[in-house]
N, C-alpha and C positions, 0 to 999 in steps of 0.2 A: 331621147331628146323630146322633149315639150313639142305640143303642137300639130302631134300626129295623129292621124286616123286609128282611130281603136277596133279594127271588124269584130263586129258581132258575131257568133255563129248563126249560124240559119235557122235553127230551131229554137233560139233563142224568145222568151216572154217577158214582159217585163210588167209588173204591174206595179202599182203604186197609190194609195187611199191618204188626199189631205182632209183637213177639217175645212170650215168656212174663210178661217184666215189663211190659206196655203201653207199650213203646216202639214207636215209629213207625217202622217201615224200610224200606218201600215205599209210593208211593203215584203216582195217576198225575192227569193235568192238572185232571180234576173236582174232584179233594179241593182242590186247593192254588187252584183257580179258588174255589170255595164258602169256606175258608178264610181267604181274603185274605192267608197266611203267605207269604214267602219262600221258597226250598229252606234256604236254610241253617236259618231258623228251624223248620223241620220236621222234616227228618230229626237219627232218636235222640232226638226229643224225647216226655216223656209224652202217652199219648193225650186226656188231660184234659183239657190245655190248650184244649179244644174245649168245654169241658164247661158247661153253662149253670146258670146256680144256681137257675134254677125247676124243674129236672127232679128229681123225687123221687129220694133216697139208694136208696130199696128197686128202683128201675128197674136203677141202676147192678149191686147186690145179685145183683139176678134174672138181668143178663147174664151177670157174671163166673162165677156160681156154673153155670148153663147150657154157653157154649163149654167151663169147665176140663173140666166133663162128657164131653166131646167131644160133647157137641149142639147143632144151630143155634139159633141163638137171630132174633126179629123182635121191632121194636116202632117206633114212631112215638117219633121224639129230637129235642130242641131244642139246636141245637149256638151257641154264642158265636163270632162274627166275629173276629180281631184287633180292627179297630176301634169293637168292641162291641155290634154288629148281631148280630143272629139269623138262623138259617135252620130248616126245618122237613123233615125226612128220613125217609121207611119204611127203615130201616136195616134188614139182614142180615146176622149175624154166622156163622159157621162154623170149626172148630177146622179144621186144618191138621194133616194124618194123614203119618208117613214114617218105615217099616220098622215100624207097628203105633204110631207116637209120637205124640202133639201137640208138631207143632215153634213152630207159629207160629197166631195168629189173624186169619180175613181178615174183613172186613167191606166191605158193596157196599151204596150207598144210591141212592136213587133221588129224585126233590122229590115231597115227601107235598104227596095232595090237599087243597081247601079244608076236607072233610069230616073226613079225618083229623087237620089242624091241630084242628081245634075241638073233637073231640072229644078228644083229646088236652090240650088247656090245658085242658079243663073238668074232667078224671080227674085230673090231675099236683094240680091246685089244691086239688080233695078230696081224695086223699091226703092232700096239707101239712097239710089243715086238719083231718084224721082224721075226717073224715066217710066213705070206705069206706078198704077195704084195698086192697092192691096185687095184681095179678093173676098171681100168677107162672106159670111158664112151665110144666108140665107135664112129667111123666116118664114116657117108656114102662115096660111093665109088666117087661122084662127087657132092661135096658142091655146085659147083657153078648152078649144072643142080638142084640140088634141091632147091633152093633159086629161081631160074628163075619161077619153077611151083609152089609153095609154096606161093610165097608173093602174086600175083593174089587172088588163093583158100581163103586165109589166110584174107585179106581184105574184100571178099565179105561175109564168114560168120561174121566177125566184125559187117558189115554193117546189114544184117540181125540180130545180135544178137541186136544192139543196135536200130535201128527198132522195134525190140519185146520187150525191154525196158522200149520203150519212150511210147507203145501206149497200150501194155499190161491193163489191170486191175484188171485180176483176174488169176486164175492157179500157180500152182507149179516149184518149181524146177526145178522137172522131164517134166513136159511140155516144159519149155525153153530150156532146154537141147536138147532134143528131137528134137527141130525145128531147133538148130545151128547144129546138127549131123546130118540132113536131108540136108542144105545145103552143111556140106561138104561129102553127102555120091552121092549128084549130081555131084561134081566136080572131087569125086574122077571115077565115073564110065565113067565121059567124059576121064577123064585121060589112062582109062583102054581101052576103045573104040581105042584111038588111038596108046597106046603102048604093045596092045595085049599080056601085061603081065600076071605071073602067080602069086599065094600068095602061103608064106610062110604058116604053119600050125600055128605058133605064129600071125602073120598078122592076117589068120580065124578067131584065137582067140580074138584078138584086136579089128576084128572089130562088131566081134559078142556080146563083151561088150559095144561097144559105142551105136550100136543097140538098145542094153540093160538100155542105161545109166548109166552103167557102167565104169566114166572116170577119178576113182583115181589112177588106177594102170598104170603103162608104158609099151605101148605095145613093147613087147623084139622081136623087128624085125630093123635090121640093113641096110634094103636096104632103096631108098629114100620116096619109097610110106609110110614106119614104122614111117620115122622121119617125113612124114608132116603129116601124121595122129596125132601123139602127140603134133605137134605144135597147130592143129586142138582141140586135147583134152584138152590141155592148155589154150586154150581161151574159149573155152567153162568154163573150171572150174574154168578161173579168173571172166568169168560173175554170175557161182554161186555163187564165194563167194560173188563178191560185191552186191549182191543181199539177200547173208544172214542176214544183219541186220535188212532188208528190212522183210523178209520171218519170221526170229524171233520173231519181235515186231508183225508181223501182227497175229501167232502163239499165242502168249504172250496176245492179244489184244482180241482173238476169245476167248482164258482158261477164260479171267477175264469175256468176259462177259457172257459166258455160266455160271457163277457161282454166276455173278449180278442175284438178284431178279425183275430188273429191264429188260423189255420187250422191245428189240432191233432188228430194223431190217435192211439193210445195202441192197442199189437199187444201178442201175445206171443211167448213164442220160438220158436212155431211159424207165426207172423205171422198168427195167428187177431187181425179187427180185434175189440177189447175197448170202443174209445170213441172218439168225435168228439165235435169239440164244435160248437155253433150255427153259430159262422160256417162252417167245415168243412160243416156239411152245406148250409149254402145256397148255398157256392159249387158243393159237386156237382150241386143241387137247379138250381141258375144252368145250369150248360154240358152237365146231363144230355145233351142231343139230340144236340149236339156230339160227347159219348163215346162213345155209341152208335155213331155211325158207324166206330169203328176199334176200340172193345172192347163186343159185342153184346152181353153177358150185365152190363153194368153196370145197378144200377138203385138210386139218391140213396138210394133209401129201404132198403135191404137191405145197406147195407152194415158195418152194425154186423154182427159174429158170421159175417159171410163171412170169408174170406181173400185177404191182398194179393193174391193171382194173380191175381184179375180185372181190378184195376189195371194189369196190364202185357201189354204183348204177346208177352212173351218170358221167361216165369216164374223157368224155369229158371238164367237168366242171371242176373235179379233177387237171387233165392232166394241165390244162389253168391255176388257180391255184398256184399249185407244179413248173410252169415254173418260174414264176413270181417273185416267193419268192427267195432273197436275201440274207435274216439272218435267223436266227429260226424264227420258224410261229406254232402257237398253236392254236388246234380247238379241239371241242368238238362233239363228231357223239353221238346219241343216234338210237341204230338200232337192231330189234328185241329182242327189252327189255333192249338190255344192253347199259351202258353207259361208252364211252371209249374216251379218253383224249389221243389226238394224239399229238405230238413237234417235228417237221419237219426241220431238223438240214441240209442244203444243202451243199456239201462239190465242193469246190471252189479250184480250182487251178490254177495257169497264166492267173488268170481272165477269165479262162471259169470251167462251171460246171461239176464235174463229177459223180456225184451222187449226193446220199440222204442217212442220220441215222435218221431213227424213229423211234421213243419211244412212246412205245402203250402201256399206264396206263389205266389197267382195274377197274373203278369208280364204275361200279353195283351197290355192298354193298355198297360204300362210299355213294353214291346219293341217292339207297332205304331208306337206314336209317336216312339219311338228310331231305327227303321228309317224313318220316314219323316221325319223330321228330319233323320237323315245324306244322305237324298237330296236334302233341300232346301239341305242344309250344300254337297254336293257339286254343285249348280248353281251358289250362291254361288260356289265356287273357280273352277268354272268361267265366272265372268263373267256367272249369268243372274240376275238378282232377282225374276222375276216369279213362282213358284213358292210353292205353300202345303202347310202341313200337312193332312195329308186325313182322316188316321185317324182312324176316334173314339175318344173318351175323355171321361172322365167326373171332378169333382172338380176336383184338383188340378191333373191330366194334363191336362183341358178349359179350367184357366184358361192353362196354362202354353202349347198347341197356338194359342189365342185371342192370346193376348200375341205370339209369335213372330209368327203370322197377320197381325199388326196392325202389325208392328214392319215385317217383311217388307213390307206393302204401302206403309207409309211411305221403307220406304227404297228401294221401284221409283219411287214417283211421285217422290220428289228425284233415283233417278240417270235416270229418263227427262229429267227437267224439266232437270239438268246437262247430258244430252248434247245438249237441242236450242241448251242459251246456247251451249255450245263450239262446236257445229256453227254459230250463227250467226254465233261470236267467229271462227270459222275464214273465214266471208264477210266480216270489217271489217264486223261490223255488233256492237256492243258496248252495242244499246241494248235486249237481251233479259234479263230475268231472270228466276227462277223464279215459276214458279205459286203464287199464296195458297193455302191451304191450313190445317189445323190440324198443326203440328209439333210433335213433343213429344222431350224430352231431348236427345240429343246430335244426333240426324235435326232437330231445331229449332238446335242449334249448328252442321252442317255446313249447313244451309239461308243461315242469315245470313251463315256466314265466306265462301258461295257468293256471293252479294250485295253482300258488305262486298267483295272480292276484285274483282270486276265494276266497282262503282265504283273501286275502288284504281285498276283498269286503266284506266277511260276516263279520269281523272285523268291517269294516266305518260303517256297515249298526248299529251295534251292538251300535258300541260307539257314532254313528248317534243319534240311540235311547238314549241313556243315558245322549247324550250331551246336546237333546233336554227338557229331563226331567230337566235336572242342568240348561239351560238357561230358562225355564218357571218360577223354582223355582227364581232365578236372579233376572228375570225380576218383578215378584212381590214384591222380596223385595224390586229391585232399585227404582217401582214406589211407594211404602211407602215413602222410605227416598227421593225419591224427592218432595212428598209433603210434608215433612218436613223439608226438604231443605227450598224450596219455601215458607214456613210461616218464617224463618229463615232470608233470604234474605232481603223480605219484612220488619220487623225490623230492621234490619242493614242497609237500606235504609233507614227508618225513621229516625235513630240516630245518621246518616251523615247527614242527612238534616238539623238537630238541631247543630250537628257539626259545620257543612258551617255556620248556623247563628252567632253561637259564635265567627267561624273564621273573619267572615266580622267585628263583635264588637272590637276585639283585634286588628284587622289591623288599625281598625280607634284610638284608643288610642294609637296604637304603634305611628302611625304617627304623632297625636299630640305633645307627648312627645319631638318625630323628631326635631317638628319643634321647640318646646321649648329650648331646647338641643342646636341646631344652633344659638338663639338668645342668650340664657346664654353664647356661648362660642364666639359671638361678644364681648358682655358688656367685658368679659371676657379680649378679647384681647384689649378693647380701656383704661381697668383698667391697664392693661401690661405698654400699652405705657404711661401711666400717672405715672407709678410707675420711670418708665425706666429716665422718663423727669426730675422726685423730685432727684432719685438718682444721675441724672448729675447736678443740682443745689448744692443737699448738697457737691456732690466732689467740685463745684468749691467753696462753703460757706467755705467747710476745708480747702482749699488752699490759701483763701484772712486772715483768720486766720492765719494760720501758718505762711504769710508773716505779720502779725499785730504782730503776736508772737518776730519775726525774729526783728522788729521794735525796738520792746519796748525792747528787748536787748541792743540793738545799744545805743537806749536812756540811761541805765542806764551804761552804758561802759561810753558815752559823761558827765555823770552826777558825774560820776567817777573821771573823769578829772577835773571836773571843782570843787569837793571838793579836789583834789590835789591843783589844782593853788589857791583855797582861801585856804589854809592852808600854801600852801609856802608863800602867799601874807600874809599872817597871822605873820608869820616868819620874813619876812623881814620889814613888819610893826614895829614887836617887836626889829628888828637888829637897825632902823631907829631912836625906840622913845631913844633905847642907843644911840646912837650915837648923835642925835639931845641933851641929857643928859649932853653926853661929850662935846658937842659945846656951852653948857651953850646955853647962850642969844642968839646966832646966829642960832642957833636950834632949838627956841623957835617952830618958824613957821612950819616947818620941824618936829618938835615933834605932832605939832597938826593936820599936813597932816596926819604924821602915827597913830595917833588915830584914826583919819575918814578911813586911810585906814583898821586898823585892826577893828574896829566896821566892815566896809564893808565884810570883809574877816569871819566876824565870820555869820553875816547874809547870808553870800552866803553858807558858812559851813553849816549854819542851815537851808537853805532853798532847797540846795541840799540835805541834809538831806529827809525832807521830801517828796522833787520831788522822789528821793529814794523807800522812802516808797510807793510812788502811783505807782512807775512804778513795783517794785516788786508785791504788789495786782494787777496791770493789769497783769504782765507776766502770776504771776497764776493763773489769773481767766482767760485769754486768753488761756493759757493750760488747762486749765478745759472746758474751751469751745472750744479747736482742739479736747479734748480725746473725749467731748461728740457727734462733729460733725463728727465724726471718727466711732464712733458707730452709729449714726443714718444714716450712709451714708451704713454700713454693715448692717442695720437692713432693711432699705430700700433697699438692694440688694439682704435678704432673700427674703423679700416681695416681689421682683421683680421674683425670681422663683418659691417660691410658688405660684403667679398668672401663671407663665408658667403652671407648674401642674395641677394647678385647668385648664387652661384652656385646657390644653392635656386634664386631663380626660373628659375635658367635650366634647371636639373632637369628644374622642374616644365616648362616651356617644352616641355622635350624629349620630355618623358614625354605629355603634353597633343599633341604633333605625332604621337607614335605612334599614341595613340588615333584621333585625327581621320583617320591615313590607315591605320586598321582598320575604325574607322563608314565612310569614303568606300568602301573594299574593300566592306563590307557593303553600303550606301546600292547600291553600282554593283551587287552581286549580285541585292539586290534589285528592281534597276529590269530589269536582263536578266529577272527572273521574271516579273515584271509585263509586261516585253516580250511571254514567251512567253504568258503567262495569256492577255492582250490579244489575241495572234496566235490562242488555243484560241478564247476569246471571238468572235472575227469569224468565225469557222469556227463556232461554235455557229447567230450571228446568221442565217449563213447556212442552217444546218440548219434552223432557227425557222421563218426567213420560208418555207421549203421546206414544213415542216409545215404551217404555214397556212394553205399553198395547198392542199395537200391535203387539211386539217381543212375549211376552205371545200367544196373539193367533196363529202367527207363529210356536211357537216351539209346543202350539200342533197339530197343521195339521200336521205337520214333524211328530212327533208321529204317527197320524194315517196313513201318506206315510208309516213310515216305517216297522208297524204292518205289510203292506204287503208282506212283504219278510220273507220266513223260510231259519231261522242260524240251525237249531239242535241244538240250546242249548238254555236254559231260558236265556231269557235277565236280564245282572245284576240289581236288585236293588240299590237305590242308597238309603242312610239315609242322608237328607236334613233336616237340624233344620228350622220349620217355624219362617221366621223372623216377630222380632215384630213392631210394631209401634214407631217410635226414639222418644226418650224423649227429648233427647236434642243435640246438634253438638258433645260431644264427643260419647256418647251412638252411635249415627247414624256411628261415623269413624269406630268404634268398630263391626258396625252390618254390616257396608261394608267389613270390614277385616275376619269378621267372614266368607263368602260368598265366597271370593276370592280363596281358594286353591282347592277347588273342580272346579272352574271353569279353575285353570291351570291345573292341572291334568288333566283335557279331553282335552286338550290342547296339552300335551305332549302327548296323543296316537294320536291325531290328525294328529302329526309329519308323522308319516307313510303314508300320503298322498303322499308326496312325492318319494316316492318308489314304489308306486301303479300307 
């Protein structure tokens, strides 16, 4: 919530540098810490913005009019948070003097006491309420005599202050203090020397606090030695502040690493040691007795403000070295036992050196049990597991030497406990396994795969034995039925052999036939063409017919005719012999022409007549011989395809005998392979039963290999039907089929090989 009091810490500084218009253009971590502002919101901004609306107009009044003076100005100020909180300040302001000018205004505040809070709201309040006046600040009795003796004093501790600044490297506050109030406590006793002044009892007081170092308060002396004394304190405590971030961090930097576990120690560039920190010193404080022995003049406690050299036993080299080095440099000392890991951090600034941070990592442990770990590594390789970690150590190193220690004993007691099962497995004695025990991780994985492994074995050995007894019995049946295989064979080779003779008989008959076939189905085709030749004669026999036919038409049409004209002639014969009648005697003649003519007319009548008759017998028997040439021209055109037929099939006949005596060629080729296959085969059978005999003896040596080994348990019996003698090829398939499940069955335990 807005409006709250903000405490300051106690060691809080606060400075702050405006220009001539209360602009802000310096300030350092106090201000902007008390503040609550951003940089950006700060810088070049008015000094107001700080400014609290309970603090009286006439405060502000009395400052400004004060510094433009060129006088310091003090007073208790209530400044506004950004976020509207309060804070409570003994502020001190001073003008800023350069070539006789005021350039700039500094101000340095400090967190006002409970007393001066209070008293302070209670005076700002009555002002407001104009129940008193405001207290201003007071003027010495000649500004300008004090400004002439002032600005000299005033510059010369400047210069000494910034002097002890630049070349400073180590000390306090109060040390720098000290040394600018020692310059101006020379300037002030020249001052005294020549104006044989006296002090005020406030003065006494004033200066017996700067003595003191004591230079937040304003010393309440009004003559001019008062006011350059506080011009004096005011530069001194704008040099503390701006040294406070400095003094802070460096504060801030000492907390963190007294509280690092980590071993720090801070030289300078004359390797004067400046600082250790806690752990640092208790590890010296730890191995002092140790050191002693090879560096006499160390001692835990004294090494602050001694120099590296005691540290080493060879300075000079060190010295040479530590100058040399550039960046971090890392070495390694091993010195009265111990082993310590040095990182030599050089600190550099405007390109010259001005110290060194060293980090001194105590390795002992780390190293003892590195060293004694490789040597237990190195029995390891060498085949020994009995060997422990010995070193001490402590922590981490203690759990880690403990763990190995543990792991190590575990893994002698399983490869002792391995070598007595092998050493036993190496007697046929397979009924040993490891010792109970508690196993853990993979020393509990090789314990069981030990065990799991051990049964796997008495198991093969077991079914080893059994498999052997089943393949003895095998093998003597397989070498029966391969000699009866092999008398087998050997007939069936004979009976190809009679085969192939038959085949070569038929191929040569087929062949015959072949060629017979080929010639039947010439004659064949030269009877085609003889049939083909009669059939286009009798077409053209039909066709001189049919026009002899067409003929003898014609004829009896013309013959038509001409018993027409002897019939008219007939007619007119008879018109004539009347007529010649009627002419009496003059027609006699003419009578007797138409007698000759009609005799003529009836002989043509009657002779057509009969030409008639012949030409109708020819028509029809000339139709009887188109119908019959008509038929035998269709009969003869059967005949012309049934010779096609007959000569197709006799083709096909021929072509069907080649084939048959190319399958018999083939059938015979193949029966000779089958011969030789047959002939490989009895040669095989004979290798078989060879094998068996020897498989036989094999599987019992196996037997008596594997009698050597004790399972703890009776080896199974097996019930094996002895096979008998094969009677014939199915009997034998039968005696093989009989044989075969017992031989898969060891087969499938066999499987577990693969697991093993």
């Amino acid at each position: 919530m807005a409006g709250q009091e903000f405490i300051l810490p106690k060691d809080l500084v606060i400075l702050s540098t405006s220009d001539l218009h209360g602009n802000i253009i310096d300030y350092n971590e106090g201000f902007k810490e008390a503040s609550g502002y951003s940089d950006s919101e700060l810088i070049n901004q008015p000094h107001n913005l700080l400014r609290h609306p309970d603090m009286p107009k006439e405060a502000f009044k009395d400052f400004w009019d004060t510094i433009q003076a060129g006088l310091p100005w003090q007073g208790i100020v209530k400044n506004k948070r950004k976020n509207g909180d309060y804070y409570w300040v003994s502020a001190n302001a001073a003008p800023v003097f350069k070539d006789g000018k005021i350039t700039s205004y500094l101000s340095v505040r400090y967190p006002a006491t409970d007393e001066q809070k209070q008293f302070a709201s209670q005076l700002y309040a009555d002002i407001k309420a104009g129940k008193v006046g405001f207290p201003w600040t007071p003027r010495p009795e000649s500004q300008v005599g004090l400004l002439k003796t002032t600005l000299p004093l005033l510059a010369g501790v400047g210069g000494v202050l910034a002097a002890v600044a630049s070349n400073a490297t180590t000390g306090g506050l109060m040390g720098l203090a000290w040394l600018g109030l020692s310059v101006a406590a020379m300037g002030y006793l020249a001052y005294l020397a020549h104006t044989k002044q006296h002090f005020s009892a406030n003065l006494l007081k004033g200066i017996e606090d700067l003595n003191n170092s004591q230079f937040q308060q304003r010393i309440n002396d009004n003559s001019q030695l008062g006011f350059m004394l506080n011009l004096i304190r005011s530069r001194v405590a704008e040099f503390a502040a701006r040294n406070y971030d400095n003094i802070r961090a460096s504060d801030e930097l000492i907390t963190a690493l007294n509280a690092a576990s980590t071993n720090i120690m801070v030289a300078d560039q004359h390797f004067t040691i400046k600082s250790i920190n806690k752990s640092l010193h208790q590890m010296f404080t730890r191995n002092e007795a140790q050191l002693k022995q090879v560096l006499p003049n160390f001692n835990a406690s004294k090494v602050v403000g001694s120099n590296m050299d005691m540290l080493h036993q060879d300075p000079a080299h060190q010295r040479a070295l530590l100058e040399k080095i550039q960046e971090p440099w890392t070495s390694e000392l091993r010195v009265a036992g111990l082993v310590l890991r040095l990182t030599v951090v050089p600190i550099v600034k405007d390109g010259k050196k001005r110290g060194y941070v060293v980090e001194w990592l105590d390795r002992t442990q780390e190293a003892n049990i590195t060293d004694d770990i490789v040597r237990v590594m190195d029995d390891m390789s060498n085949g020994r597991f009995d060997s422990q970690v010995t070193a001490e150590a402590e922590g981490v190193l203690k759990t880690m030497k403990d763990n190995i220690n543990s792991a190590l004993m575990q893994l002698n007691k399983v490869m002792m406990g391995l070598h007595a099962v092998l050493a036993a497995q190496a007697d046929g004695d397979l009924t040993q396994t490891l010792p109970d025990g508690v196993y853990k991780g993979q020393i509990h994985d090789l314990k069981n795969a030990i065990t799991y492994a051990g049964e796997k074995l008495k198991e093969v050995v077991s079914a080893s034995t059994e498999a052997a007894q089943v393949v003895s019995d095998a093998s003597s049946q397989v070498s029966e039925s391969s000699a009866d295989l092999s008398e087998r064979v050997q007939s069936q080779a004979a009976i190809l052999q009679q085969t192939s003779s038959t085949m070569h008989q038929m191929s040569s008959a087929i062949e015959n036939t072949s060629q017979n076939s080929q010639k039947a189905a010439g004659l064949t085709h030269e009877v085609k063409s003889q049939s083909i030749d009669g059939a286009q004669v009798m077409a053209q026999t039909l066709a001189a017919m049919e026009a002899i036919e067409e003929s003898s038409h014609k004829i009896a049409d013309i013959i038509s005719l001409i018993d027409s004209i002897a019939f008219q002639t007939n007619l007119l014969a008879l018109n004539a012999a009347v007529e010649a009648a009627r002419a009496g005697e003059h027609g006699r003649g003419f009578a007797v022409v138409a007698g000759e003519v009609r005799d003529l007319a009836q002989k043509s009548a009657e002779a057509s007549k009969e030409i008639r008759g012949l030409i109708d017998v020819s028509v029809e028997r000339v139709s009887k011989g188109t119908h019959l040439a008509k038929k035998s021209g269709d009969y003869l055109n059967q005949i012309t395809d049934s010779i096609q037929e007959v000569a197709d099939m006799i083709q096909q006949i021929a072509d069907a005998s080649a084939e048959q005596s190319l399958g018999v060629a083939q059938v015979n080729e193949a029966i000779t392979q089958i011969d030789s296959v047959t002939q490989q085969n009895a040669a095989l059978v004979e290798e078989t039963t060879a094998a068996a005999i020897s498989l036989d003896s094999e599987s019992s040596s196996l037997r008596n290999t594997m009698a050597y080994f004790k399972t703890g348990s009776q080896t199974r019996a097996l019930s094996v039907k002895t096979p008998q003698p094969a009677k014939s090829a199915l009997a034998n398939k039968k005696s093989t089929q009989a044989a075969l499940p017992k031989t898969l069955s060891r087969a499938s335990e066999g499987d577990e090989w693969a697991e093993f």
